[in-house]
N, C-alpha and C positions, 0 to 999 in steps of 0.2 A: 736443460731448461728445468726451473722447478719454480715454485709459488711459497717462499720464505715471509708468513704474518703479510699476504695479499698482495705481494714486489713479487711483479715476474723475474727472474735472476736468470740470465740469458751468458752462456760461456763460450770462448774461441771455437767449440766445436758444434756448438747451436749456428755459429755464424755459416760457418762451412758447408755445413748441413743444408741453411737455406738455401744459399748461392744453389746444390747441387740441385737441390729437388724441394720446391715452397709447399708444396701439401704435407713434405713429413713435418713441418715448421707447427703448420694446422693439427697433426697427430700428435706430435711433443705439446704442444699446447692442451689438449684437451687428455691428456695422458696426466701431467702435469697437476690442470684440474680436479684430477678421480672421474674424468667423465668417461672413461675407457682404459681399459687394463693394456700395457706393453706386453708386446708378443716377447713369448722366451722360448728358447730354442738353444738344446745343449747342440755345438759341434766343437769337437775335440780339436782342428784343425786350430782353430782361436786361442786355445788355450796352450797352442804350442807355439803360435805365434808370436802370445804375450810372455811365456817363457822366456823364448828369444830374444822380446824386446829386454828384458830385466835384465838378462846377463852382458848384451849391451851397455846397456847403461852403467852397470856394476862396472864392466870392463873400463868404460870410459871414465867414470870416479875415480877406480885406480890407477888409471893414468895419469889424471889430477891430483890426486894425492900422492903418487914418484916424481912429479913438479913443483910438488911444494907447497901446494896448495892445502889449507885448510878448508878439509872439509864436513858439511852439518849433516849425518844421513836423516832422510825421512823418518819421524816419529811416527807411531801408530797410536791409538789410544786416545787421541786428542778429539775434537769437537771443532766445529768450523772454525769458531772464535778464536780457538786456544792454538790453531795453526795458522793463521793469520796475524796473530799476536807472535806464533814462533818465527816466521817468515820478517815479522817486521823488526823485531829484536835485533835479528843475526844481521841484517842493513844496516842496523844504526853501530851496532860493534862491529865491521868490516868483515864478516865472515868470507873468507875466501869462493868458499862455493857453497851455494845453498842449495840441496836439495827437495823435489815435490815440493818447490816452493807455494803457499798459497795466495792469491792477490784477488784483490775488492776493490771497486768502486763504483760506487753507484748500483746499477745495473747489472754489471757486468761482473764477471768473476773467470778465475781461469787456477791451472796449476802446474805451472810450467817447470818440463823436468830438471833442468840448474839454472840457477842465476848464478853466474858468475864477474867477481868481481874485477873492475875495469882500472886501471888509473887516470880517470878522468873527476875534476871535482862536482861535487852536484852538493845539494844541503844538509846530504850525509856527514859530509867531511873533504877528502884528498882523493874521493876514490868513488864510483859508483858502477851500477850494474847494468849486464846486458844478460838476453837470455841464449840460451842452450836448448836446444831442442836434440836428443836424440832419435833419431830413427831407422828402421831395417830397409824402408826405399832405398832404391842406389840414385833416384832421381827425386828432387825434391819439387813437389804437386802446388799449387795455388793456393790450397785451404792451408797448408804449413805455414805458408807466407803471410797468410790475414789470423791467424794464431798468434806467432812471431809478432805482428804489426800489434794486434791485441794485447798481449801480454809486456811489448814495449810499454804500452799507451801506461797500462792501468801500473808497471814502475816508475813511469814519470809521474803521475803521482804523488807518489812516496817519495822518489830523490830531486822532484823538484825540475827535472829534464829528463830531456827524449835522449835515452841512449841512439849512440851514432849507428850500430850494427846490432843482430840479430843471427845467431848462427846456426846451423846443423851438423851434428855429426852420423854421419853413415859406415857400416861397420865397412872393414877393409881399405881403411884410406890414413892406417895409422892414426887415428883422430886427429887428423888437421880436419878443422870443419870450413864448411861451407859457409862465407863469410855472406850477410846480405847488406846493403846499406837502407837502412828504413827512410830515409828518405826517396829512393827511387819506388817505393812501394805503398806508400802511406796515403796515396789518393786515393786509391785502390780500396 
């Protein structure tokens, strides 16, 4: 959650957050603000956990990339604008797989770890995308799913349609992911 020129800009993981617990909703809110400082707190546990997710994910790009895939890695250096501009570039030239992709609309904003692309047509062209979620769960949780449904939402979009699926990859299952159909989820 943050306050962008007076637009509250609310992300998949604002969403999740509220579902679990609505007073931290009320904290990120007034955090948000400047009306109270976010607690910080060093544990090292965290930082071995997001370790793990990185090389994850690395792992699973190189898999996509010995399939053939082209792929975009995450840029650093960039500004909201200027990754939302590179996200939406590598769309409209068919980038196989996008990484940290950025996506916007409205409200809402999110950064979904690949967009990978589909053979499905949408306004792009012949082809459009669905997201990729990496993660070290071996079970995938409900806030994944309204993430997933989120970051569908805010690709459609951009190509003009609701991709059909939304997927996870979880380590040890040779990256076949976990396939979901957005449709059985998007009422939700």
């Amino acid at each position: 959650m943050r306050l962008d020129r007076k637009l509250l800009q609310l992300s998949a993981s604002d969403l999740a957050k509220h579902l679990a617990c609505r007073h931290l909703t009320s904290l990120d809110f007034l955090a948000a603000r400047g009306d109270i400082k976010r607690p910080y707190w060093q544990d090292p546990s965290i930082d071995v956990l997001a370790e793990r997710g990185l090389r994850h994910e690395t792992a699973y790009l190189n898999h996509l990339q010995d399939r053939g895939f082209q792929v975009l890695p995450d840029q650093s250096g960039l500004d909201h604008a200027g990754r939302l501009e590179r996200t939406l570039s590598a769309m409209r030239s068919g980038t196989g797989a996008i990484v940290q992709a950025d996506l916007n609309s409205g409200r809402w904003r999110g950064r979904a770890d690949v967009l990978l692309k589909v053979n499905r047509p949408s306004a792009l062209g012949a082809w459009s995308y669905e997201v990729v979620d990496t993660k070290l769960a071996r079970e995938t949780r409900g806030g994944t799913i309204l993430q997933l449904c989120l970051y569908s939402e805010l690709i459609a979009d951009i190509q003009g349609c609701l991709p059909d699926n939304a997927h996870v990859v979880t380590p040890g299952c040779g990256f076949q992911p976990q396939t979901f159909r957005l449709h059985d989820f998007l009422a939700y």
